[in-house]
C-alpha positions as CSV (number, residue, x, y, z in Angstrom):
1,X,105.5,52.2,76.8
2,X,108.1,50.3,79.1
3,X,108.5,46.6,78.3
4,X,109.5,44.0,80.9
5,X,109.8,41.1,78.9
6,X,110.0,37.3,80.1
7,X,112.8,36.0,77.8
8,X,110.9,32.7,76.5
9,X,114.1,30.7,76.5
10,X,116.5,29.0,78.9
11,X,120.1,28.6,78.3
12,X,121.3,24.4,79.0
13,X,124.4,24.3,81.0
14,X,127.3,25.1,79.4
15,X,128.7,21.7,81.0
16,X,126.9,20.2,78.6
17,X,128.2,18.5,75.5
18,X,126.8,19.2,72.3
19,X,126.0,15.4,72.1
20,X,124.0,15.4,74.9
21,X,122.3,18.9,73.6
22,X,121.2,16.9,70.5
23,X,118.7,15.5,72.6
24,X,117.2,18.7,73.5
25,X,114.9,21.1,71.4
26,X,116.0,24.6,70.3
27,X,115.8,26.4,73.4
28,X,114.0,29.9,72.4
29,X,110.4,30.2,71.5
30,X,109.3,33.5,70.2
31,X,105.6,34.6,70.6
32,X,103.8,34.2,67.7
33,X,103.7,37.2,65.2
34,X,101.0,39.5,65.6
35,X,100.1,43.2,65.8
36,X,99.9,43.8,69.3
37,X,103.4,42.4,70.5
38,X,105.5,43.2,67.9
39,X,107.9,45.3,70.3
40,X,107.7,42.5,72.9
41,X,109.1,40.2,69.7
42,X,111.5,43.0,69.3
43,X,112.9,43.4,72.3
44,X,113.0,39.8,73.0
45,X,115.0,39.1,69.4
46,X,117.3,42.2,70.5
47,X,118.4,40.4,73.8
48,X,118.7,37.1,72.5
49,X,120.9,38.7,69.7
50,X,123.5,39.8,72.0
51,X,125.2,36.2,72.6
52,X,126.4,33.7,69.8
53,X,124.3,31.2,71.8
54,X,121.2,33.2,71.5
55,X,122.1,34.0,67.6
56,X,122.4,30.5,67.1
57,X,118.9,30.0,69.0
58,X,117.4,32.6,66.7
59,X,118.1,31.0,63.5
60,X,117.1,27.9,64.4
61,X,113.6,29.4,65.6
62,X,113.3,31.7,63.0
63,X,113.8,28.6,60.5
64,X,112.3,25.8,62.1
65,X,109.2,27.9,62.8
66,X,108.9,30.0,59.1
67,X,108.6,32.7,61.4
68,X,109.6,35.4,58.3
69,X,106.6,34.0,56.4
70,X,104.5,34.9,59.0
71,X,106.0,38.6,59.8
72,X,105.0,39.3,55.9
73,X,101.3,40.0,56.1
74,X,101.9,42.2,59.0
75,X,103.9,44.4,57.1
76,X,101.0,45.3,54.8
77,X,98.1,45.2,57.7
78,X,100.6,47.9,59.3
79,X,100.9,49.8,56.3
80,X,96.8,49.7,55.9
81,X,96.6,50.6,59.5
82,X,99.4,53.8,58.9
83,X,100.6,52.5,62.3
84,X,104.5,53.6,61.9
85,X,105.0,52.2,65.0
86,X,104.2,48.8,64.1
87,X,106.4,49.4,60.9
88,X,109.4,50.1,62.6
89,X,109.7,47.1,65.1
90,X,108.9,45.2,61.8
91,X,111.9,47.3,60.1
92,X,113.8,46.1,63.5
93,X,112.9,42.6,63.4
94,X,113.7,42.2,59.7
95,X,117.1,43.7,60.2
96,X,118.1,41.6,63.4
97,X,117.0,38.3,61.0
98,X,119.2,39.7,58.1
99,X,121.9,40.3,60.8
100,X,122.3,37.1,62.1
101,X,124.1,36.3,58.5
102,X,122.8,32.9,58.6
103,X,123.0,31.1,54.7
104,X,118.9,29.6,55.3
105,X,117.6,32.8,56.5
106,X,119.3,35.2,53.4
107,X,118.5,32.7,51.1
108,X,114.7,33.0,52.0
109,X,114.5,36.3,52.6
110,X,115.6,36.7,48.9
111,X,112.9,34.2,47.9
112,X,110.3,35.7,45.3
113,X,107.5,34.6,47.7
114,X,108.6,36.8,50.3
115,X,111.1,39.4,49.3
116,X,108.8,42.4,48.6
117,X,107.5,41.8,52.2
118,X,110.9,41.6,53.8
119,X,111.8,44.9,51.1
120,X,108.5,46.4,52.5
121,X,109.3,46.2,56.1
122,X,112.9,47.6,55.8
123,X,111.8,50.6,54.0
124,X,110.2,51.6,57.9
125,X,113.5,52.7,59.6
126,X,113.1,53.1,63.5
127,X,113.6,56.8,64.2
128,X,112.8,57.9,61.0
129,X,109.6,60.0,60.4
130,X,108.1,59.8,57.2
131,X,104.3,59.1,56.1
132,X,103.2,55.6,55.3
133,X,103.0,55.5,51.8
134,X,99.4,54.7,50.6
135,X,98.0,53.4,47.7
């Protein structure tokens, strides 16, 4: 399946100052988390992760929006589902949040509310085969 994905942001002129940026909102919005377009979110995160700009973008969404909180019950309608697709753009997403190496996003990952999800979708690595475990 071939994505051609609209990248739900736009960059403000670097002219700009980052007093006059204040008055702006964070400039990526990710589509909400849901089964079907998990490798649109994937692919979308993976582009935007290629600039400190977009990194910095990311965070901000990612916190702002308690977008990790929302990834979690995929992770477990996935494993239900067997869909190892599905579990590996999880694994991806989870690892491009981790990546950022942003203070917020660690320390929630680590929180007890939502580690075992975040645990859960990082045990799916892209390109490796293996059964879903079921239970």
């Amino acid at each position: 399946m071939s994505i051609t994905a609209d990248i739900h942001f736009c960059w403000l002129d670097d002219a700009l100052s980052d007093d006059a940026m204040e008055n702006f909102s964070n400039p990526l919005v990710l589509p909400p988390p849901e089964m079907g377009n998990l490798e649109e979110i994937s692919v979308l995160m993976r582009n935007v992760h290629a600039t400190p700009q977009g990194r910095d973008a990311l965070s901000k969404f990612v916190i702002g929006d308690d977008y990790i909180r929302k990834l979690i019950p995929l992770v477990e309608t996935a494993e239900d589902l067997e869909d190892l697709e599905d579990l590996q753009h999880l694994c991806s997403i989870m690892k491009m949040l981790i990546l950022l190496n942003d203070t917020q996003i660690i320390e929630h990952v680590v929180n007890e509310s939502v580690v075992l999800g975040v645990v859960g979708a990082l045990e799916c690595k892209p390109g490796l085969a293996r059964k879903v475990r079921t239970a």
